[in-house]
Structure formats: structure tokens, C-alpha cells
Steps between C-alpha positions, in 0.01 A plus 500: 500500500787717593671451136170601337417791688904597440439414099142696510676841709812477262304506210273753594803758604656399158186630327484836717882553388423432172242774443664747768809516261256543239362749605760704658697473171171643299451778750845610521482572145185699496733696792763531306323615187337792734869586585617558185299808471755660762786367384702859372381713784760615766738228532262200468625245217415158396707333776346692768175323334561189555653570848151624625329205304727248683487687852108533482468133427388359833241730522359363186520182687293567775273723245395203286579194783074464574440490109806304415418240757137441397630446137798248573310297766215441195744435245727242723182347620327502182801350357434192769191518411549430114711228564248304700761540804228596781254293335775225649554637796129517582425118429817405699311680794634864519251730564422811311542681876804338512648628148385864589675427809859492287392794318444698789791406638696613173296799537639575808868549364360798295307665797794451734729640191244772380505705876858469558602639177229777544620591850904496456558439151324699190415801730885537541542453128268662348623817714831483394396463113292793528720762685755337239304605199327877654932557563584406129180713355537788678866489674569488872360805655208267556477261795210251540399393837178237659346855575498715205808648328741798552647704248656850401330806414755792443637563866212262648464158638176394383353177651157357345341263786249388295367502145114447436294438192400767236778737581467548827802448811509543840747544800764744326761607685682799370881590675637824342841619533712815398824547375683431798302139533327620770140415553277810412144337454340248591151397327269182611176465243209237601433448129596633163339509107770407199399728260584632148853571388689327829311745714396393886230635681596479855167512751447538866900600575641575834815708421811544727684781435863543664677836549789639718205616697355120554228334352180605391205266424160568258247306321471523127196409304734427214764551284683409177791267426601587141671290283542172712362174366298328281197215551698332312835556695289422813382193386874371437609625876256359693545118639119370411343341826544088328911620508512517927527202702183392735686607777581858317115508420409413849676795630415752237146421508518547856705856442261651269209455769634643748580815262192471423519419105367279269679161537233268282723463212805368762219272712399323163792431404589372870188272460578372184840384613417353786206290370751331210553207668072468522454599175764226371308235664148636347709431164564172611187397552350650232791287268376188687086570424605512141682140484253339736200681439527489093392228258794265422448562126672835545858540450752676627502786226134601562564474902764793415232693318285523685718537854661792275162673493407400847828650629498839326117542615654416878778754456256738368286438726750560805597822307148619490377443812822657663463843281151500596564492875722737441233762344274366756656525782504148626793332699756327268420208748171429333571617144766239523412187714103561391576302109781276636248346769209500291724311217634223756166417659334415112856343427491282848121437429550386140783237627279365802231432246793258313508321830 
């Protein structure tokens, strides 16, 4: 029993491998195809390219592990399947429980792999590839951090805490020196609007001003930051909330609630991290309801079909639902867990029903 659990958990892994390279080499392309389109600007050349491609890698990974996984466990089972193998293995007295037993227990060497490599290895990757590639595009004067970005504006030190959809940031911090590199001016602004021609609109301010006299301290309504960045330049500085660790998230999330600020994005992405290893095992046993819970006139290559469609519905679906909490306003909790449950109970009830 032990060699045919080994031979049914082997072959099962083989299959995820299989189709994980697959896909990683197909989606690496698409990346590097969207790279090309920089390639020229600042110092950023071909090589750089396929640095980023290579560093940003295991976040692909753990990106397509859930989809990946349902795929190979169908095509290594339906490849059993085809060959009359657990046909056999039933009549010789294996259960079907006992076969999605193996798989399960493949399926645990993905969810144990899938968490560690989000906690301590893409996040840490995927960081460096980025601040890598902002440095080549736009030179060094630019320093990405897990909370925003800091850069230089003329005789100011210009840290960006956060950057928010439709051209809109928040938590700017604003150091100004003079000549001497002495601080002059200091300038802290709850929330700021990108717009035209590089221009910032800085709103709510608290301004520090120091003299040989001492400080003095107003509120401004607002004021304008001319000729400072692009969306587009924005988008390349910031570290997106799937490129911090669950630990980094953890604590971020926590940060921007105690400041008071929108944190859903951050908590979403928290959520969807931490419930890979679930939403792994709702691929499993959605792979095992179509080799048990199909006729055995269908073969393996319609089994891919139609897990292909089944999977990019799921992924939508998890996309969807997520987004939609997020205009709604519900907790990343439910947006997240919600479709994962609901998908495990109907695959758990269609597999007691094979019993």
C-alpha cells in the first residue's frame, strides 16, 4: 500500500512540475515582451530584462501554484486514468478515499512550498528586481522601501508613503534644505492629487518652518509640487502590496490603521496569501471530482479542457469577488475565504456521494 500511495504522490507532483514549468516559461515571456517596451530608457538594456524576469520568477510561482496544481493533478491522474491504472487499483481493493488520500498528500508538498516561498522567498525577490529596474530607469536618486519611496526634488528629500489609485498619494513627507544643507522646511501632507505635467497637489499640510529665531508651525490647505513625477513614474516606484512578505503585510496593514488610512488594498492581499495553502487544497479536490466524478469515456485531453475553463472562472472569480469587497467595503476575510469555502464544501460533497 505504501509503494502505491508513493507511485500515486510521485506521479501526481511530476504532473504539477510539468505544467508549473510550463507555465512559468509562457508567462515569463509575455513579461518579457512587456519589458521590451522600456528597454532604451535611462540605463535599462536587454540584460537588465532578463535579470528582472529571472529575479521575479518565484513570484510567478506562487502567482499561478493554485491554477497550476489543479491542472497537473488532472493531467497525472487522468493519465492513470487512461491507462486503466486506478481501474486496477480499485478491483485489487484500494479505495477511491484512499487514492485521494495520496493526492492530498502530494498536495501537501505544494501548500507547505507555496507559504514558505510567499513569506521569505519571492517577497525578498521580487523587491530586489524591482528597486533593480526603478534604479536602471530612472538612476539612483530613487530609493524604494516596504513603505513608499524616497527621492530628490531640487534641494528636497521627498518621501511618498503611499500611492493610491487614480492619481492620488498619501503620507508625503517633504524635508527642505538650503545651501548650507541645513534643514529649512519641513512639510507633512495627509494626501496628495498627481496631476498634469508632473505637477503635485499637496492637501491638508502641516508646515515646519526653521529660522535662527526657532521654529514656527502653520496649517496649509495646500500647495503645489511642480515638476516631480509621473503616474507612470509612480507606478514603477512603488512595491505593489503581492511584492511584501505576510509578515511585512501584517505590520503595514496594522500601520495604516492606526494612521488612520486606507489599508484594504494591503489586507487583501494579506488574505490572499495566507489562504494559499486552502485554496491549493480546494484545487485538489476539485482535480479529484473530475477523475472520480466523470464518465470513464473521457480522456485526459478533454479533463484539461474543461479544468482550463473551470480554473480561469475560479481565478476570476477570486479576482472579482476581492475587487468587489474592496468597493464595498467588506473585510478581505470574507471576500476571500467566502468562494474558497463554498468551493470545498460542493467539492467534499461531490466526493462523499462517490462513496
Amino acid at each position: 500500500m505504501k509503494l502505491i500511495d508513493r507511485y500515486i504522490a510521485v506521479h501526481t507532483i511530476s504532473g504539477i512540475l510539468l505544467v508549473l514549468s510550463l507555465f512559468i516559461v509562457l508567462f515569463s515571456l509575455m513579461e518579457l515582451l512587456s519589458e521590451i517596451n522600456d528597454i532604451g530608457e535611462g540605463n535599462y538594456q536587454m540584460a537588465d530584462a532578463f535579470i528582472f524576469i529571472v529575479l521575479t520568477v518565484p513570484k510567478r510561482i506562487v502567482d499561478l501554484l493554485p491554477v497550476c496544481v489543479l491542472l497537473g493533478s488532472i493531467i497525472a491522474l487522468g493519465v492513470l486514468a487512461d491507462r486503466f491504472e486506478l481501474i486496477a487499483m480499485q478491483f485489487s481493493g484500494i479505495s477511491e478515499l484512499r487514492i485521494c488520500g495520496s493526492v492530498l498528500s502530494a498536495g501537501a508538498v505544494f501548500m507547505l512550498a507555496g507559504i514558505l516561498m510567499a513569506q521569505y522567498v519571492a517577497p525578498t525577490l521580487d523587491q530586489k528586481a524591482r528597486i533593480r529596474r526603478s534604479q536602471e530607469l530612472y538612476g539612483k536618486g530613487f530609493m524604494m522601501t516596504k513603505g513608499g519611496f524616497w527621492t530628490r526634488h531640487g534641494r528636497s528629500f521627498i518621501h511618498v508613503g503611499q500611492t493610491l489609485s487614480e492619481g492620488q498619494a498619501a503620507e508625503i513627507d517633504v524635508y527642505e534644505y538650503d545651501k548650507d544643507r541645513r534643514l529649512r522646511r519641513f512639510l507633512h501632507a495627509r494626501r496628495a492629487s498627481i496631476l498634469d505635467n508632473r505637477q503635485w497637489l499637496l492637501e491638508d499640510i502641516q508646515e515646519k518652518t526653521f529660522t535662527d529665531m526657532g521654529m514656527i508651525s502653520q496649517h496649509l490647505q495646500s500647495q503645489t509640487l511642480e515638476k516631480f513625477l509621473s503616474p507612470e513614474q509612480v507606478s514603477i516606484l512603488e512595491l505593489p502590496p503581492d511584492s511584501l512578505s505576510l509578515s511585512d503585510l501584517y505590520d503595514y496593514v496594522r500601520g495604516l490603521k492606526k494612521r488612520g488610512q486606507n489599508a484594504k488594498r494591503y489586507a487583501l492581499s494579506f488574505w490572499q496569501k495566507l489562504c494559499l495553502p486552502l485554496t491549493i487544497l480546494v484545487m485538489m479536490l476539485v482535480a479529484l471530482t473530475f477523475i472520480f466524478g466523470h464518465s470513464r469515456n473521457v480522456t485526459a485531453g478533454q479533463r484539461v479542457i474543461l479544468a482550463t475553463t473551470v480554473g480561469i472562472v475560479l481565478y476570476l472569480l477570486n479576482q472579482v469577488t476581492g475587487h468587489l469587497g474592496l468597493l464595498f467595503d467588506i473585510h478581505p476575510a470574507l471576500t476571500t475565504l467566502v468562494p474558497a469555502m463554498i468551493i470545498l464544501g460542493i467539492s467534499m460533497w461531490l466526493l462523499r456521494r462517490l462513496r
